[in-house]
C-alpha positions in Angstrom: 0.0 0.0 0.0 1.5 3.8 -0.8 1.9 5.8 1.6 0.5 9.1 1.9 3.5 11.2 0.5 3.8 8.4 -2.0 0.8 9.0 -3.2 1.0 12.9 -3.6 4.4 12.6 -5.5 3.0 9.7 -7.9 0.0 11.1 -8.9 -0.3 14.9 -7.6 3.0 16.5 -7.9 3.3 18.4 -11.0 5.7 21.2 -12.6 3.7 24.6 -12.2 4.1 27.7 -13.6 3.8 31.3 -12.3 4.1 29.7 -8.6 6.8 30.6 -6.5 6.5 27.9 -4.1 4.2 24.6 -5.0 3.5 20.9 -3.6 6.0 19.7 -0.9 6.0 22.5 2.0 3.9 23.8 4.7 2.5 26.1 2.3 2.2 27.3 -1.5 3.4 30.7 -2.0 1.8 32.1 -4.8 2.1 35.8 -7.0 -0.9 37.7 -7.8 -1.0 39.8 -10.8 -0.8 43.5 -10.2 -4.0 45.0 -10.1 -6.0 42.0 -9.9 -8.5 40.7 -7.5 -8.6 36.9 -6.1 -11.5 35.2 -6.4 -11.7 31.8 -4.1 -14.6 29.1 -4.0 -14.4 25.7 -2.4 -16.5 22.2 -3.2 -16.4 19.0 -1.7 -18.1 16.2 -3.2 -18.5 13.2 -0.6 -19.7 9.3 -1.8 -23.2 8.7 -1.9 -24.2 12.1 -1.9 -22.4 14.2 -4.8 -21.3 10.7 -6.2 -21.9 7.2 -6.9 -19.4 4.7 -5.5 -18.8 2.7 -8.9 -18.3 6.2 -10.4 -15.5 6.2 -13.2 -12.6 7.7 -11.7 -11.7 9.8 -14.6 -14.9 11.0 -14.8 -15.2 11.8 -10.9 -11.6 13.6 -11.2 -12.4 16.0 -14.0 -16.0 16.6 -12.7 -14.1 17.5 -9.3 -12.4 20.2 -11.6 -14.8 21.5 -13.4 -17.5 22.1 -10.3 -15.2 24.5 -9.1 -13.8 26.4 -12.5 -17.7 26.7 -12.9 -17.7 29.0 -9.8 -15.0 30.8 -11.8 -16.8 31.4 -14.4 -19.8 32.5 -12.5 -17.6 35.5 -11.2 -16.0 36.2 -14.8 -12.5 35.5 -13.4 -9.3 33.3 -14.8 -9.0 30.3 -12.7 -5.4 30.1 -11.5 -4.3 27.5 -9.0 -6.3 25.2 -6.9 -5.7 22.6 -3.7 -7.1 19.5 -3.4 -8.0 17.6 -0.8 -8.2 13.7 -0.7 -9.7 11.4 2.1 -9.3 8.4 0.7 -10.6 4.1 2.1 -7.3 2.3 2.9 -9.2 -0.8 0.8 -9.4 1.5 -2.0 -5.3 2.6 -1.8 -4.4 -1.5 -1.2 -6.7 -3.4 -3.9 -7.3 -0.5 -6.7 -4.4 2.3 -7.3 -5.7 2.4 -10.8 -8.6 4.3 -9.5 -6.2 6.8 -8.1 -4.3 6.8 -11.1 -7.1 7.7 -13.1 -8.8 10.0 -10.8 -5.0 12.1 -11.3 -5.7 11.8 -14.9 -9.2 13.4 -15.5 -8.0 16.4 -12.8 -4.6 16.4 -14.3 -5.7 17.2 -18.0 -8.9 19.5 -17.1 -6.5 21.5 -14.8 -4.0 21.9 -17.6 -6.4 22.9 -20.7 -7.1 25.5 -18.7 -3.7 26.7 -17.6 -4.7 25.1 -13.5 -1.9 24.8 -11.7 -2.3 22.2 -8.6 0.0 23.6 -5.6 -1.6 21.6 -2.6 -4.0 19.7 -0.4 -3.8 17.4 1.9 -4.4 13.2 1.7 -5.5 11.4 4.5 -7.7 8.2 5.3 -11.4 8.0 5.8 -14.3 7.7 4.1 -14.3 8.6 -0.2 -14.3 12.5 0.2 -12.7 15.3 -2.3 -12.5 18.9 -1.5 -11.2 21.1 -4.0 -9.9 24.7 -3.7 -9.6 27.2 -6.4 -7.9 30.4 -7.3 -8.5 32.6 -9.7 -8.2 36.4 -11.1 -10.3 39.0 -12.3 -9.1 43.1 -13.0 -10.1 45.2 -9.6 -14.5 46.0 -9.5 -15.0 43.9 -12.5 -16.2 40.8 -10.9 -19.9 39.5 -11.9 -21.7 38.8 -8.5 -25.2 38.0 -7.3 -26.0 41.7 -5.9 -26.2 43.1 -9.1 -29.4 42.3 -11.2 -31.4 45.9 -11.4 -35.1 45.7 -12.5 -35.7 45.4 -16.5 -32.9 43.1 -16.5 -33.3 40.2 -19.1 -32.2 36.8 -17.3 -30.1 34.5 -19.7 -28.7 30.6 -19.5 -26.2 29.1 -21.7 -26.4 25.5 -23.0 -29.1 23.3 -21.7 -30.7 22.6 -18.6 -32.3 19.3 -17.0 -29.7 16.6 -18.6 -27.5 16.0 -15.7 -30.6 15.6 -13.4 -32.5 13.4 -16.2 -29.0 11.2 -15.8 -29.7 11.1 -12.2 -33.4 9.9 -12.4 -32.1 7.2 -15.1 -29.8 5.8 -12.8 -32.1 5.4 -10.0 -34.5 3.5 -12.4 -37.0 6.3 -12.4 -36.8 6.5 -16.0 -36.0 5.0 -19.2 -33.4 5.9 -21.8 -32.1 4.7 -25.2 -28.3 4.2 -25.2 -27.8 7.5 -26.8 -29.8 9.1 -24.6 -28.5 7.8 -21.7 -25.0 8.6 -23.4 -25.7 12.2 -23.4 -27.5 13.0 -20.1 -24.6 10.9 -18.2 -21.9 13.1 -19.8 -24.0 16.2 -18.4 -24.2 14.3 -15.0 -20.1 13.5 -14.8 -18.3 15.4 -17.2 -19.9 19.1 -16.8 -18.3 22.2 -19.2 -17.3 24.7 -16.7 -18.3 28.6 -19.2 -15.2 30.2 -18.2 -14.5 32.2 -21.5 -18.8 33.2 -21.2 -18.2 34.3 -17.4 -15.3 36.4 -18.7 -16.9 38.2 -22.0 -20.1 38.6 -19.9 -17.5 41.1 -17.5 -19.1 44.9 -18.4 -21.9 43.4 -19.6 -24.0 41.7 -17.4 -25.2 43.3 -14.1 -25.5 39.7 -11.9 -24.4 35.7 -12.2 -24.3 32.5 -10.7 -23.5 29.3 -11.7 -26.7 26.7 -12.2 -25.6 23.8 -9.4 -28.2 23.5 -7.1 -31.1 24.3 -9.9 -31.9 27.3 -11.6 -35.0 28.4 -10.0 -32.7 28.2 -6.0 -29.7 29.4 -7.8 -31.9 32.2 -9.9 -33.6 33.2 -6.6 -29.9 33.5 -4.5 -29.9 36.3 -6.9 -32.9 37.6 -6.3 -32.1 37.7 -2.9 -28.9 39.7 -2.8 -30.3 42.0 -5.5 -33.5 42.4 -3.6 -35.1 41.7 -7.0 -38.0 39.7 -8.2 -38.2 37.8 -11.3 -40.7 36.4 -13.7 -39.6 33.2 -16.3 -41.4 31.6 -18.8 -41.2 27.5 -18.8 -41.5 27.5 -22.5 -38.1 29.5 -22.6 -35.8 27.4 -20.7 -33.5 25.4 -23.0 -33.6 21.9 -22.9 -32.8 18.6 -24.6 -34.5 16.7 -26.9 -33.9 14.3 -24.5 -35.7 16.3 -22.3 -38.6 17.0 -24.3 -39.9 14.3 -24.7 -40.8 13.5 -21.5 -42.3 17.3 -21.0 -44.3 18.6 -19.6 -44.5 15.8 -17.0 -43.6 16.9 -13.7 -40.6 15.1 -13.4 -39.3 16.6 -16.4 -40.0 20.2 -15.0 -39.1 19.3 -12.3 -35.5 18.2 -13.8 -35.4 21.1 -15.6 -36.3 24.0 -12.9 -34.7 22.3 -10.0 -32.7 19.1 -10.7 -29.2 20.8 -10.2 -25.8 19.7 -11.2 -26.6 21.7 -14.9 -22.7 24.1 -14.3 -24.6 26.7 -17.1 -24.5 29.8 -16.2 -27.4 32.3 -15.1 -27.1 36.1 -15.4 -28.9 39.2 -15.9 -28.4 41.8 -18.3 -30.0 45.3 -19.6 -31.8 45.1 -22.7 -29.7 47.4 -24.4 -26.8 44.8 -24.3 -29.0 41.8 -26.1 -27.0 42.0 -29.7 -23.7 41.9 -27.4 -24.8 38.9 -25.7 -26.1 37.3 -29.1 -23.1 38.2 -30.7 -20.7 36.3 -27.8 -22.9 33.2 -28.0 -22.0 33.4 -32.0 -18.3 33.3 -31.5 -18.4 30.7 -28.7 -20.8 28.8 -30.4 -23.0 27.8 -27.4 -26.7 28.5 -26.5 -27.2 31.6 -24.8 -31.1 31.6 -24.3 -33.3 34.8 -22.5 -35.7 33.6 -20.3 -37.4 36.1 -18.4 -37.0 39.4 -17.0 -36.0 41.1 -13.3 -38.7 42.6 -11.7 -39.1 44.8 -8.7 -40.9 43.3 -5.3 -39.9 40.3 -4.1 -39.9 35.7 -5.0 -39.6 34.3 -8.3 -42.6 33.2 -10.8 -42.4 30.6 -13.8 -45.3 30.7 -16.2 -46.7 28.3 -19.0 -47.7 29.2 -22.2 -50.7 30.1 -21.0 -50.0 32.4 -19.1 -50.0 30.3 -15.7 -48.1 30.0 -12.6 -46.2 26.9 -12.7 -45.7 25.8 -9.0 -42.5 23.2 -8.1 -42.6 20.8 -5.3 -38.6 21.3 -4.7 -37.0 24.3 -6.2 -34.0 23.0 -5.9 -31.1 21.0 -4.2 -30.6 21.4 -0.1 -28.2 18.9 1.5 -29.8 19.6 4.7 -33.4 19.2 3.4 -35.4 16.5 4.5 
């Protein structure tokens, strides 16, 4: 069995860049940019609640990544460095170092297509848990944040919404999928796209943002909250699959797509006058960016059909301390 600084030089130690001190003392010492701001988020994903144990290790390492360049993006800053932090079964270390070695992997190349340099952590023994700190930059007072949606506001998403939870309800043998369904909405569930170049084109033009993890109608409404805001969506707006579709508008499908979670698209606001802007950026990335509703003034958030009538959820999104 490796031992726990055998493990952190095998798979975790890597040559960084624009660090002056990385893995293998007390501390990383890094350099900020001149006239930047940090921006720092933290995730942990635990076994049985974020995760599946027969999870593909890749997968789990990369998504472990992404989760938290997501929150990046949210605040339109350049992920920089990150810490990781690994408790890890002893049974797992003595009988399967492949999953470790492939867990390295799917972190190791998300980290570096992005120019992620991993400079610490910790690795100790327990139940499966990973935490994962991140880094990032963004030029002083430019940083997108919840506070900021203003009444008249249009609300955006990129991409599509519903797919990873869809996955979810698939593999609990709520649903059925074909093969290529299936294919798709698992590669939402594990291997998430984390909108960094969006969050940081959307910088001077959108007023508010948050990343869509817990559901878009809780994440929509933390904005609503910090902006003191109300809002008003319509269903019929929200991109979806065709996955998706075709099990609308059954609740469970609305439900997966208002409030299933785990989506990483981002939700932001913006004034009208910047809608050719915002058309033009999803042009030259080449992703969805769909309008959805609008901020209003007062207070809560309401979804309406095409008919003009209020859709009401039974969860509005993920809690890990709801019953």
């Amino acid at each position: 069995m490796s031992s726990e600084f055998e493990i952190i030089q095998r798979y975790f130690k890597r040559p960084t860049n624009d660090t002056i001190l990385g893995i293998g003392d007390d501390a990383a010492i890094i350099a900020p940019t001149a006239k930047m701001e940090l921006a720092i988020s933290t995730d942990t994903l635990v076994s049985g609640q974020h995760f599946f144990e027969d999870v593909d290790p890749y997968k789990l390492g990369y998504k472990a990544i992404s989760v938290n360049l997501s929150d990046m993006a949210a605040m339109g800053a350049r992920p920089r460095w990150v810490t990781l932090s690994l408790t890890l079964p002893k049974k797992l270390i003595e009988y399967n170092e492949v999953w470790l070695s492939e867990f390295a992997r799917g972190f190791h190349e998300l980290a570096r297509m992005h120019h992620v340099a991993l400079i610490g952590g910790d690795t100790t023994s327990g139940p499966l848990n990973i935490g994962v700190q991140i880094i990032g930059e963004i030029e002083k007072g430019q940083s997108l944040r919840r506070d900021g949606a203003k009444s008249g506001d249009d609300i955006w998403v990129s991409g599509c919404l519903g797919d990873a939870a869809l996955a979810l309800k698939f593999e609990l043998q709520k649903i059925k999928l074909t093969d290529k369904e299936a294919e798709l909405c698992m590669s939402a569930l594990h291997m998430p796209i984390a909108r960094i170049e969006l969050g940081q084109l959307l910088t001077g033009l959108a007023h508010s943002a948050i990343d869509i993890s817990d559901g878009l109608m809780a994440d929509l409404g933390h904005i609503l909250v910090s902006s003191r805001s109300a809002a008003i969506i319509q269903l019929e707006a929200v991109p979806c699959s065709e996955v998706l579709k075709r099990f609308l508008p059954s609740s469970l499908a609305v439900q997966c797509l208002l409030a299933g979670g785990d989506d990483y698209e981002l939700c932001f606001t913006a004034p009208k006058n910047n809608r050719n802007s915002i058309e033009s950026i999803a042009q030259k990335l080449k992703i969805p960016l769909t309008m959805i509703g609008e901020i209003t003034q007062g207070e809560g958030l309401l979804v309406m059909d095409a008919e003009g009538r209020e859709i009401t959820v039974e969860k509005r999104g993920y809690d890990h301390f709801a019953s």
